[in-house]
KOLZAFI-406314 format. One record per residue: residue in three letters; x, y negated, z negated of N, C-alpha, C, O, CB in turn. Coordinates in steps of 0.2 Angstrom, whole numbers, plus 5000, padded with zeros to 4 digits. Glycine has a CB too. Layout:
BEGIN
ALAXYZXYZXYZXYZXYZ/...
This chain:
BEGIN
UNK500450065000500050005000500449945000500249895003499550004994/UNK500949944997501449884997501849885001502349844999501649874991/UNK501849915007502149925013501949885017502249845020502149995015/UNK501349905018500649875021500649805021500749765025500049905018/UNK500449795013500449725012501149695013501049635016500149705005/UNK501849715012502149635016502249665023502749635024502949595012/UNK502149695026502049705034501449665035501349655041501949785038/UNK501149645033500449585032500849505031500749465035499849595024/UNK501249515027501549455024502149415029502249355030501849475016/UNK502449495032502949475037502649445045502849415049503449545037/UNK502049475043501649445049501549395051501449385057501349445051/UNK501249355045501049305042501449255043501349215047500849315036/UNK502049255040502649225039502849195047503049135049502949275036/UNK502949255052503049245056502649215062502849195067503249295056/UNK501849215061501449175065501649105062501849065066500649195066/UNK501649095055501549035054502348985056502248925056501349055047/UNK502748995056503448985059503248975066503548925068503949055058/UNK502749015071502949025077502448965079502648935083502849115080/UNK501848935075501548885074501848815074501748765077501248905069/UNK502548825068502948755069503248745074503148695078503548745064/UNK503748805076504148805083503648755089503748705092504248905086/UNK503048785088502448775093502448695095502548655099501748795088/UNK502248685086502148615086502548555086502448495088501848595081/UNK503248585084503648555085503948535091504348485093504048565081/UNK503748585095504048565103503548545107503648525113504348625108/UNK502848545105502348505109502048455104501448455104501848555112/UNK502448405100502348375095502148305098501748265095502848375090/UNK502348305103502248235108501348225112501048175113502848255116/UNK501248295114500648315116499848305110499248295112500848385119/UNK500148325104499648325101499748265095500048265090499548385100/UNK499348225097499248155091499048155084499248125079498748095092/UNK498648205085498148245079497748275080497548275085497748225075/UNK497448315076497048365076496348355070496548355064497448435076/UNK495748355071495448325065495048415064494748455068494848235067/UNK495148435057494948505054494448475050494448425047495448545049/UNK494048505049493448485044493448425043493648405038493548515036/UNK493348375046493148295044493748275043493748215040492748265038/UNK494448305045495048245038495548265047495648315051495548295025/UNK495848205047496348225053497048245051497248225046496448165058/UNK497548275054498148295053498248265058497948255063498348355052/UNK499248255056499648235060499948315063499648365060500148175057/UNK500548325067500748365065501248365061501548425060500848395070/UNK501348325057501948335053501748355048502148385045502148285053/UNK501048345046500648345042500648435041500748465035500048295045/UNK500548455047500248525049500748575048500548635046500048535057/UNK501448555048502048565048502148585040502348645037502348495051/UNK502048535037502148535029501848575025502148595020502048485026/UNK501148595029500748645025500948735028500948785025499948615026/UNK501048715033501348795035502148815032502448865031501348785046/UNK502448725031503348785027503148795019503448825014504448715026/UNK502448745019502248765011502048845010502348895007501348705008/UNK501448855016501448945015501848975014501849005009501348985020/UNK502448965019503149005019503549015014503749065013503548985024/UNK503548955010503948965005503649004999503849044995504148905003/UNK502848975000502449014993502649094993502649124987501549004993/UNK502649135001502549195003503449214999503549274996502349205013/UNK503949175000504549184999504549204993504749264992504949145001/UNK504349134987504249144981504049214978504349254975503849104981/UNK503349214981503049304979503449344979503549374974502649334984/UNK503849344985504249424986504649414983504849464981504449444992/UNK505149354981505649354974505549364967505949384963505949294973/UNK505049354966504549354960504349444959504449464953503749304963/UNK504149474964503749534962504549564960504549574955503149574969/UNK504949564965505649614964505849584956506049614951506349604971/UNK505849524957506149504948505649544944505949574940506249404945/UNK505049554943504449574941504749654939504949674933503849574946/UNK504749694946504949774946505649804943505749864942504749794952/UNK506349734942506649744940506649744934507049774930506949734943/UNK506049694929505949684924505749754920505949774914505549624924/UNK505149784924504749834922505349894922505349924916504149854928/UNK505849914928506349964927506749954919506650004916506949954932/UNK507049894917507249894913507049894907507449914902507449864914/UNK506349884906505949884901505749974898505650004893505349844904/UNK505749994906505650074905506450094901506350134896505550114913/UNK506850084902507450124903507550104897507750154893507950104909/UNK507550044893507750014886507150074882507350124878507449904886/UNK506650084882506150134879506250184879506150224874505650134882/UNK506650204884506950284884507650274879507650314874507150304893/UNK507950234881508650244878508450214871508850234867509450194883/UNK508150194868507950184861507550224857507450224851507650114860/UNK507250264860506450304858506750344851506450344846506050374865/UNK507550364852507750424846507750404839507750444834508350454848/UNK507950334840508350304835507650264830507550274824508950244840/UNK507250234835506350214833506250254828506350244822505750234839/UNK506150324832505750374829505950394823505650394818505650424832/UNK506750404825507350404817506950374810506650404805508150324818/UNK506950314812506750254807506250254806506050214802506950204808/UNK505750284809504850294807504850334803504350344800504250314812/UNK505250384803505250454799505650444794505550474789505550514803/UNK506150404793506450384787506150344781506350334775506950354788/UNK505550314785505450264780504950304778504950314772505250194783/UNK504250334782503850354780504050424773503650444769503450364786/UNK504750444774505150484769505350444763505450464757505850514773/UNK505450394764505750344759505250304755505450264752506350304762/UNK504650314756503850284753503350314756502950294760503750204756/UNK503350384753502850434754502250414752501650414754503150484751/UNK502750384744501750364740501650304739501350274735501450404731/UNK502150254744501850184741501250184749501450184755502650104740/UNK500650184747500350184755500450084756500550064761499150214756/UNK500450044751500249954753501049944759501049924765500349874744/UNK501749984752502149984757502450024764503050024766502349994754/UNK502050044766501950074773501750054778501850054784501650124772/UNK501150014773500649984778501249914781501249904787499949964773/UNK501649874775501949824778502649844783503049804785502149784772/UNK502649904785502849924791502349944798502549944804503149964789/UNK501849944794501249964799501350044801501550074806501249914808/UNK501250064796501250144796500850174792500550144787501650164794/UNK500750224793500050264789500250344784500350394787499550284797/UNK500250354780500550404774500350464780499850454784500150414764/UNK500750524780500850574782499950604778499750594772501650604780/UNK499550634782498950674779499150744777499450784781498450684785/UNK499050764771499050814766498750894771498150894773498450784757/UNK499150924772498650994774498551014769498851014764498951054778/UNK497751044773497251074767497751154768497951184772496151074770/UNK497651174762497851244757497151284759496551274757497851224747/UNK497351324764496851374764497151444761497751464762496651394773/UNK496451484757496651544755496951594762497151584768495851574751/UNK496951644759497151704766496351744765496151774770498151794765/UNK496151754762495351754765495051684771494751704777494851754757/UNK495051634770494751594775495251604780495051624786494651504772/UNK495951604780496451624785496151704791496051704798497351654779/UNK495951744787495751824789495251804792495351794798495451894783/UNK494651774789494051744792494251694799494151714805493651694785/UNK494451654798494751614805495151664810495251634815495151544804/UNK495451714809495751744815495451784818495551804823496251774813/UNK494851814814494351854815493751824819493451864822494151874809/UNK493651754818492951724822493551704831493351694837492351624816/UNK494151694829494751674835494551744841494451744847495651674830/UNK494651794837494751844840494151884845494251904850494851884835/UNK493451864840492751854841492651824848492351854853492551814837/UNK492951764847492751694852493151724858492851734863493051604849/UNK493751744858494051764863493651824868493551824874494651774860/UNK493751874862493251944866492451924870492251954875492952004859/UNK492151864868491451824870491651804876491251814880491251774866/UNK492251774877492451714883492851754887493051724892492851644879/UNK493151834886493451844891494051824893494151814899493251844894/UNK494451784887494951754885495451794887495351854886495051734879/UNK495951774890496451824890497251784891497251734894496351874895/UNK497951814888498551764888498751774893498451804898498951774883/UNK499451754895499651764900500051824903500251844908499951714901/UNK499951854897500351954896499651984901499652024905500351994885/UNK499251954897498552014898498452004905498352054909497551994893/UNK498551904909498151924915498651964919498451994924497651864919/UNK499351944917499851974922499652064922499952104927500851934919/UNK499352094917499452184916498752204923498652254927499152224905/UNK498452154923497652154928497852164936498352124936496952064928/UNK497752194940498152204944497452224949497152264948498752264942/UNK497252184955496652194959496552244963496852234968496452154962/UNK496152304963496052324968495752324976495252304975495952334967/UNK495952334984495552314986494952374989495152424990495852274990/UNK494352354990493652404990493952434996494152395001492752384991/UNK494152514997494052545002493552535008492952525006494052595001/UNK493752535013493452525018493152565022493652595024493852505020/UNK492552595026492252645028492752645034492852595037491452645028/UNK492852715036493352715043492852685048492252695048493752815046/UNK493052655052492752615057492552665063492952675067493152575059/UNK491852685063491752735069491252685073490852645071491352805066/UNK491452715081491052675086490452695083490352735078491152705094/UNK489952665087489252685085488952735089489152725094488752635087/UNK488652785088488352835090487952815094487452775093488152885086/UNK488352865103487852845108487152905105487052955102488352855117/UNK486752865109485952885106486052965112486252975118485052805110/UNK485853015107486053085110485453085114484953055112486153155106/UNK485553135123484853135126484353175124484453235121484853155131/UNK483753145126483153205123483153265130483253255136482153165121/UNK482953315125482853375127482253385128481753395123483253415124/UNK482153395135481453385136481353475140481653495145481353305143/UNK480853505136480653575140480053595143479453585141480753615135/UNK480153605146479553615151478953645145479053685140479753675159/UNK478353625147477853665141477453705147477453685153477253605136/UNK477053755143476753815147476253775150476053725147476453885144/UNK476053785156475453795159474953765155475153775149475353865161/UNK474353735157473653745153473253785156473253775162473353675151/UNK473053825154472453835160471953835156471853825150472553895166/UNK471653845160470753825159470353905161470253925166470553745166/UNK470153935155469653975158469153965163469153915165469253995153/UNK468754035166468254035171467553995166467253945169468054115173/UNK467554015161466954005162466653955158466153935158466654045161/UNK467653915153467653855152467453785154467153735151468053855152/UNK467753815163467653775169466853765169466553715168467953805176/UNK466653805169466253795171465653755166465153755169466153835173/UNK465653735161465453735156465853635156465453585156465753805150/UNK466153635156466653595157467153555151467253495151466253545161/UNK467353615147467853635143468453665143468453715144467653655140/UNK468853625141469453655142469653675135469453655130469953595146/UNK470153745137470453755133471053765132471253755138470353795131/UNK471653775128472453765127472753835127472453875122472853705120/UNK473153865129473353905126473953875121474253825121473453955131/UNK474153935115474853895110475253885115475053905120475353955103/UNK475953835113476653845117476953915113476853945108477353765116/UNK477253935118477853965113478353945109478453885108478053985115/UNK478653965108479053965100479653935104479653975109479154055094/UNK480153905104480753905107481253885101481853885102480853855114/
């Protein structure tokens, strides 16, 4: 993003320059120019465009003195942090029970751990244990022993072409004499094949 913005700024910069150049070589041609109700000379036009330029220059001297400020500030925090803390722990060792005097360091007494029996201890390892078996908890031993199967796969068989029907000739029907005549037909069984 801040790449961006001074490739904006360098742009900027550079129309606005290319504006004086401009004016300054056609400075003869133009008497004034009137913006919003108020007229400029170009000299005028001049002064407000090296005002941009410089303000833009400003910035970009400014932000780096800024970020070199922030480096250093980091770096001073790091390289002191051991020595701090040293001395927060000495003091709060050296006025355990005065709390007013602690405070006039702006510090706060170390909080007392509560004394639990080994019955409440059993009991909390026990609802731990509980909660875990509920939740399907597991450490980084247990999930590394879980090892996935993958589902066999049914051997891949073409599709069964549709077998032909077997078509057999069926007996004869015939038809009694006197069926016919009557105008009833009868079947005889098939046979058995």
């Amino acid at each position: 993003m801040s790449t961006k913005n001074n490739a904006n700024r360098v742009t900027q910069q550079a129309a606005d320059q290319k504006l004086i150049d401009g004016i300054t070589k056609h400075e003869q041609a133009i008497p004034s120019l009137t913006i919003g109700s108020t007229s400029y000379k170009p000299t005028d036009i001049i002064t407000i465009l090296q005002a941009r330029i410089a303000a833009a220059n400003t910035t970009l001297s400014t932000r780096a003195t800024w970020q070199s400020a922030v480096l250093a500030d980091k770096s001073e925090l790091t390289k002191t942090q051991t020595v701090v803390s040293g001395v927060r722990q000495a003091i709060l060792l050296m006025f355990a029970g005065a709390v007013d005097t602690l405070a006039d360091f702006g510090l706060k007494p170390r909080k007392a751990r509560a004394v639990r029996t080994p019955a409440e201890k059993a009991e909390a390892s026990a609802k731990a244990k509980a909660t875990r078996a509920a939740r399907h908890t597991m450490g980084s031993k247990q999930k590394a022993s879980i090892k996935g199967t993958a589902p066999q796969a049914a051997p891949a068989t073409p599709p069964a072409a549709s077998a032909p029907i077997a078509v057999t000739a069926a007996a004869p029907v015939t038809v009694a004499p006197a069926a016919a005549a009557t105008g009833t037909t009868t079947t005889t069984p098939r046979p058995a094949q």
